[in-house]
MIDO-899438 format. One record per residue (C-alpha): residue number from 1; residue in one letter; x, z, y. Coordinates in steps of 0.02 Angstrom, whole numbers, m for minus. Each point is the difference from the previous one (the first is absolute). Example, Ala and Ser with C-alpha at 12.3 -4.5 7.8 and 13.67 -1.06 7.14 Angstrom:
# MIDO-899438
<1 "a" <615 390 m225>>
<2 "s" <69 m33 172>>
//
This chain:
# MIDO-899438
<1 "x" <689 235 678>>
<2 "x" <57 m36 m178>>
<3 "x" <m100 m136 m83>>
<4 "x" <5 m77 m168>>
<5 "x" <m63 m168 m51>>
<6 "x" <m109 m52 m157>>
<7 "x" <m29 m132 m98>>
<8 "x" <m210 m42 m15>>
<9 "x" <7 m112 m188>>
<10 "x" <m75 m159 63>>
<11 "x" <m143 32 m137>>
<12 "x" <m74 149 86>>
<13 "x" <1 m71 189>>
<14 "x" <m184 m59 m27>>
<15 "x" <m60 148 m9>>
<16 "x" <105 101 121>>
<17 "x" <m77 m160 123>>
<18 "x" <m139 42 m64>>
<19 "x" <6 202 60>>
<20 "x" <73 m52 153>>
<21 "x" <m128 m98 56>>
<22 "x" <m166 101 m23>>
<23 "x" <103 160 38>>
<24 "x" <77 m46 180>>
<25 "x" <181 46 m72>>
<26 "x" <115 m102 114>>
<27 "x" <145 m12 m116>>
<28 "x" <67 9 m186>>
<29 "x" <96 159 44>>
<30 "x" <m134 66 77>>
<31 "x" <m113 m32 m157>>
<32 "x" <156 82 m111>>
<33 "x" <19 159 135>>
<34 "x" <m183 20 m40>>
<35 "x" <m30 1 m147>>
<36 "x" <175 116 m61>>
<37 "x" <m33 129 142>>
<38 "x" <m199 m5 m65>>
<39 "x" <17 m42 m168>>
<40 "x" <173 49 m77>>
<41 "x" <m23 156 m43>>
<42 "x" <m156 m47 m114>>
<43 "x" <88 m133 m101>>
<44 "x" <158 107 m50>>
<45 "x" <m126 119 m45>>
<46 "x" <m84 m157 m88>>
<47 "x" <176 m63 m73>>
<48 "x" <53 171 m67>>
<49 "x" <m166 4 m101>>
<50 "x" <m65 115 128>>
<51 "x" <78 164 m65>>
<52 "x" <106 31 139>>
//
């Protein structure tokens, strides 16, 4: 399995805690998995001023 490692800016940890915890989410690349596989087509649609 090829894996890739990121870095969570210590700023937004709170809140990823935060999600964790009243989600069940077991881990931080769980939480990231999650929310690109559920989520990442909306926000380059979002970034790209939603003309794509």
């Amino acid at each position: 399995m090829n894996q890739k490692r990121i870095v969570l800016d210590q700023k937004y940890i709170p809140r990823a805690e935060e999600i964790i915890n009243q989600t069940g989410i077991n881990t931080y690349s769980q939480l990231f998995t999650i929310l690109l596989v559920n989520y990442g087509d909306t926000l380059v649609k979002s970034l790209r001023g939603g003309n794509e």
